[in-house]
C-alpha positions, 0 to 999 in steps of 0.5 A: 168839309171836316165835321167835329163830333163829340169826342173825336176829331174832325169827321169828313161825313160827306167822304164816308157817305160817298164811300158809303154808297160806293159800298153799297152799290157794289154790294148790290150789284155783286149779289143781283148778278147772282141771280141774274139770267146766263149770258153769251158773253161776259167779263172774265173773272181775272178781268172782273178782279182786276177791276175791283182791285182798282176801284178798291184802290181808289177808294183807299187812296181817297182814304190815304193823306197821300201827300200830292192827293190832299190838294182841293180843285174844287171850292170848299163849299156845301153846295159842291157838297151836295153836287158831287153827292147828288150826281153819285146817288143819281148814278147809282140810281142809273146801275140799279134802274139799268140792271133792273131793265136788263134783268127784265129783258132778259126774263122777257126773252126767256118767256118768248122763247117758251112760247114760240118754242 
């Protein structure tokens, strides 16, 4: 759904609102695992880089008029639009809400072993 702002050419505002919240939610989730309480086990840094690589990768392939990659499956319709928008906002509202619960969890175990020694 191509959107044409004063000045300019076409805009697909629905993309750069998706790649938007992609960022977003990256962001957030690279500084709440700073802070969050040591585990026993946990993703190596090659590993976790690798993956990064790979979502980076998509998201400029989306960028990208990759010919091949251009092609519509879906109708262009605003309420797929809003569909696909409102599926990726509530997973990411998911990863917060799941890194929250995890975070106190975590806090809450510490506190338990203070207590019980």
């Amino acid at each position: 759904m191509l959107i044409h702002l004063p000045g300019g050419g076409p805009t697909n505002i629905p993309l750069l609102v998706s790649m938007a919240g992609w960022v977003l939610f990256s962001g957030y989730w690279s500084i709440a695992s700073k802070s969050s309480s040591p585990v026993r086990s946990s993703e190596s840094r090659a590993s976790r880089r690798v993956h990064e690589l790979l979502v980076n990768a998509a998201l400029l392939l989306i960028l990208l008029p990759v010919r091949g990659l251009t092609q519509r499956y879906l109708p262009d319709a605003l309420f797929v639009v809003w569909a696909g928008l409102s599926i990726q906002a509530a997973s990411g509202l998911l990863g917060v809400w799941a890194r929250g619960i995890s975070v106190l969890i975590g806090a809450e175990r510490s506190r338990s072993k203070l207590i019980t020694g």
